[in-house]
N, C-alpha and C positions, 0 to 999 in steps of 0.2 A: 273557597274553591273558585278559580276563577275560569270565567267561559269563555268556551271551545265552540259556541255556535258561528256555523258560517251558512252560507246560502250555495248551490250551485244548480244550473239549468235553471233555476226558480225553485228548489227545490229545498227547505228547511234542514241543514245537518246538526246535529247535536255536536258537533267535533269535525275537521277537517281529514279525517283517516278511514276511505273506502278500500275496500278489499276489491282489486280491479279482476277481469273475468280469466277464468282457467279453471282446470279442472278442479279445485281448490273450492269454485264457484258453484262447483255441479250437481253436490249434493247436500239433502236438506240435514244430515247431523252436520257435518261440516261449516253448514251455515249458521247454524245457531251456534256452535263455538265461537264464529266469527264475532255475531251479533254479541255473544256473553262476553266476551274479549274487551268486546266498546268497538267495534266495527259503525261506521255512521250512516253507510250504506253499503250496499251491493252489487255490484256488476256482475251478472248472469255470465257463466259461459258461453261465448262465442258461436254462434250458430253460423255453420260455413256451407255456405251454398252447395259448394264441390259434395258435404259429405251427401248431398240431401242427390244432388245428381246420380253418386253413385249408387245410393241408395236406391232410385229409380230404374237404374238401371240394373240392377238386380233383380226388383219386381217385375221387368220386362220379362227378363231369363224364364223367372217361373211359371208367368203365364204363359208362355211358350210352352212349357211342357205339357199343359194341359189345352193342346190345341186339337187334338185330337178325339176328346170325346164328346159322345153323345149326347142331344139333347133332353133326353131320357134321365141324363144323370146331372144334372143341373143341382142336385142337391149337393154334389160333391163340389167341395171348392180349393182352388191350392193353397198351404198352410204357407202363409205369407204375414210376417207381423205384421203392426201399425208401420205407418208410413215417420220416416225423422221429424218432419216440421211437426206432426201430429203430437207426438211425443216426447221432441221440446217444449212446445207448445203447453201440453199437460205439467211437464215439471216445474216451468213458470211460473203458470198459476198456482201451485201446489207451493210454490216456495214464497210470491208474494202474500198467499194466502198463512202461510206459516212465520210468516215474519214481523216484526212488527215495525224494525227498521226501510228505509226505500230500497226498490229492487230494479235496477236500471237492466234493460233486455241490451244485446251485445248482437250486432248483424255484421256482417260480410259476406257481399254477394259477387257476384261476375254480372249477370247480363240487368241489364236498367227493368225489365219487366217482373224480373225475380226482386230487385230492391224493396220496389213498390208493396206488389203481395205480400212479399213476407213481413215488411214494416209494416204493412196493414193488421196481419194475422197476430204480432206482438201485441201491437195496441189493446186488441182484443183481451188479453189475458188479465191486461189492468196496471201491469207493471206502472211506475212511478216517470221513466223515460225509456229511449230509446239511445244504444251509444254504433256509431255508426263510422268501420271500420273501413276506410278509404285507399289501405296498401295496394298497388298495383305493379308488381314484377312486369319490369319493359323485358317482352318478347318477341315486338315488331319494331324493326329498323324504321322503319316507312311510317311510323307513327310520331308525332312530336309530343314535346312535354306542354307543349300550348294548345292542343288538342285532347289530351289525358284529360290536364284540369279543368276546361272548360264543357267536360264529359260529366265532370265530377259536379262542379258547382251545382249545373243545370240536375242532377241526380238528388243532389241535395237541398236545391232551393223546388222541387216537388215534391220530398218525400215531407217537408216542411208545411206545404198548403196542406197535404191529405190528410195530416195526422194532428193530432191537438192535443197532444202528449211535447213534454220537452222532447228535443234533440240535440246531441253533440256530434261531433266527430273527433275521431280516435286518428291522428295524424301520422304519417311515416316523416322523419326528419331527413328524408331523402331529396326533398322538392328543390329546385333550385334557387329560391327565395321566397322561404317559409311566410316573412311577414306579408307578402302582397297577396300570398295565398290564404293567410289566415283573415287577410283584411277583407276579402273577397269573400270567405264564409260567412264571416261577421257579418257584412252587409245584405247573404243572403236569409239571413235569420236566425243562425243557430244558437242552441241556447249554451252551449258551451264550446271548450276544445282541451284533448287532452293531449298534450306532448310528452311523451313520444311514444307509437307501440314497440315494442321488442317481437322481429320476429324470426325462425329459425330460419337458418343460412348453412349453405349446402356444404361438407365434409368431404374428404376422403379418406380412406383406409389404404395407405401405401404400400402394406405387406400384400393384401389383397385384392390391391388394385379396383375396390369398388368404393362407391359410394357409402357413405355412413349416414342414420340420421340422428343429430345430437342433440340434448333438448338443454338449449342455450339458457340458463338463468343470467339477469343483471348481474354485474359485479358493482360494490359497493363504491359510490362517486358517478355511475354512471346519469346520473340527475342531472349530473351539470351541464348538458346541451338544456337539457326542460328549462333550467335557470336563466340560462339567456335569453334563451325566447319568450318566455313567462314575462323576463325585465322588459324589454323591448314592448311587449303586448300592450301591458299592463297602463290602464288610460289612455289608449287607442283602439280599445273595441270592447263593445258592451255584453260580449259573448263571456262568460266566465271561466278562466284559463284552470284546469287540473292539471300540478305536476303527475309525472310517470315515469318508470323505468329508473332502478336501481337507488331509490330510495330507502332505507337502510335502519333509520332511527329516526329520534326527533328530532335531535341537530336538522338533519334533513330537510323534514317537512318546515322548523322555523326557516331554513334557507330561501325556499323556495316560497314562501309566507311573502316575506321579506320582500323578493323579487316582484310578487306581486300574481303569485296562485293562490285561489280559492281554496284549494282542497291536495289532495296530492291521494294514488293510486300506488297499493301496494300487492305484489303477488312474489317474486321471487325472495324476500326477506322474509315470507312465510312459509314457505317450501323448505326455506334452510332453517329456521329456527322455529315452526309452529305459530301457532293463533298470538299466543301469551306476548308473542312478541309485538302486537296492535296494540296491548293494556300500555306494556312499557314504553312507547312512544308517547302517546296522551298521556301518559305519567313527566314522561321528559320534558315536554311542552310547557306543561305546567308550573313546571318544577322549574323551567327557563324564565318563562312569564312573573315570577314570584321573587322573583332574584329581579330581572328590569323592571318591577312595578308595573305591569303592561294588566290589565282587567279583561280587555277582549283582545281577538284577533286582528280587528278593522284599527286601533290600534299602532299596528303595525305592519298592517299589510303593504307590500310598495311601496314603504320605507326607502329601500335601495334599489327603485326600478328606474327604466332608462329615463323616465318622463320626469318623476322626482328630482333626480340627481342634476337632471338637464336645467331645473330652473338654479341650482347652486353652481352652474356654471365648471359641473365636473362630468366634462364630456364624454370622457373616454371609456369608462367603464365598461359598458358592453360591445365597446365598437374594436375591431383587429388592431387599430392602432394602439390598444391596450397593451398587447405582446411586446411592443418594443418599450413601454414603462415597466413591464414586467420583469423582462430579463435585465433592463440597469437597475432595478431594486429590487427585486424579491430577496426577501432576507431569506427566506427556504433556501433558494438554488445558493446562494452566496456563502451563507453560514453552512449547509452539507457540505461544499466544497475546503470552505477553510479548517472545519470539522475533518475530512481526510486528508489534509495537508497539502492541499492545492495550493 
């Protein structure tokens, strides 16, 4: 049998294939199919500021209704459940404690004081790390992208001093030059980066003239930005790169191996096909590795990253000028075309 262990945040994996966060993440039978599966760890479901706000603000609602009575009746109190963080907070633990695999907590906040507390309040639970989701929908003109990030860094190189638990971040491939951005995390300590999240993006319903909302899964090949960027990364920062989004099988995960990721994050190829589909990838892996002769993963890792390839004096591969060697040789585009009689 040959191994599948790798490392990520600092963090010992049995295998390169975590089950990244979604509702998939949320509950503890769920989890342990993962875990039976061969899951290597777990990313928690996403705990989202906004739901914890609203949530707030509902508790205001009720204690409003009970403004009016008297102090006489102090033993009545409004039927208002636990508070959300309280009760993420509980499932956490309930699932770190239930698992035996690592259980990484999953943040995204709005305001810088909410980041803090609630990374603080995670810690707490014991989880294995913290993964820390940085998307930020531009809804100010008047705001620049050199202001965003250096909002960000500064967010992440403090949530870094308070906490002594790993931390990653969970990247949007929307930045306008991913690598300066990921080399500026790197530098601020983090102990990972996962490329890329997938998030839902707004619809409309044309007969009805309203808004829709659609719940976007990867489509298969959608890896191949994580690829680039992983190549690129890969022996220029000591942060440990996870692929993500639309990772599909093992092929996959060795691509992105290869490129020069640690680990790679799966959630929409479990939605469409079940846990069992985590066994057959470690199976596939394996099954790759046994055919090249390959024993471990380190092996092979960044094999084909930009930093490797760059000492064999084969520049091009990750860089745009790639496109124009593509289209004079791709035997794909060439042979479908003489294939329909172009």
């Amino acid at each position: 049998m040959k191994n599948l262990e790798t490392s990520y945040m600092g963090i010992p994996l049995k295998n390169p294939v975590i089950l990244g966060a979604s509702e998939l993440s949320s509950e503890i039978d769920s989890l342990k199919k993962a875990e039976q599966a061969g899951a290597a760890a777990i990313v928690y479901k996403t705990l989202f500021e906004e739901q914890i706000q609203l949530e707030d603000l509902q508790f205001d609602e009720l204690k409003d209704e009970y403004n009016d009575i008297h102090a006489e009746m102090t033993s009545l109190h409004p039927d208002i459940d636990r508070s959300e963080i309280e009760y993420y907070l509980v499932k956490i633990r309930n699932a770190k404690e239930s698992l035996s695999v690592p259980v990484i907590a999953s943040l995204n906040a709005v305001n810088e004081s909410s980041w803090f507390r609630y990374a603080r309040l995670i810690e707490e639970t014991g989880v294995d790390g913290i993964e820390l989701n940085l998307y930020q929908t531009p809804t100010q003109f008047d705001l620049d992208a050199a202001e965003i990030e250096n909002r960000q860094i500064a967010m992440v190189t403090e949530i870094k001093k308070q906490l002594s638990i790993p931390v990653s971040v969970k990247l949007s491939s929307d930045y306008t030059n991913i690598l300066h951005f990921a080399k500026r995390l790197d530098e601020a300590g983090v102990d990972g980066m996962v490329l890329f999240n997938s998030f839902f993006q707004p619809d409309i319903d044309i007969e009805k003239e309203s808004h829709r909302r659609a719940f976007n899964l990867s489509k298969k090949g959608d890896y191949k930005q994580s690829l680039r960027i992983a190549g690129m990364l890969y022996g220029r920062v000591n942060a440990a790169v996870c692929g993500s989004r639309g990772v599909f099988n093992g092929d996959d995960v060795i691509k992105l191996i290869l490129s020069g990721a640690t680990c790679v994050q799966v959630v929409s190829v479990v939605y469409r096909h079940g846990m069992k589909q985590i066994t057959g990838m470690i199976r596939e892996i394996e099954e790759w590795m046994e055919r090249k002769g390959y024993d471990t993963l380190d092996q092979f890792r960044g094999k084909l990253s930009d930093s490797v390839l760059n000492k064999n004096d084969n520049l091009l591969i990750y860089k745009r000028a790639q496109y124009v060697d593509l289209i004079l040789h791709s035997d794909t585009i060439f042979g479908n075309m003489q294939h329909r009689g172009f």
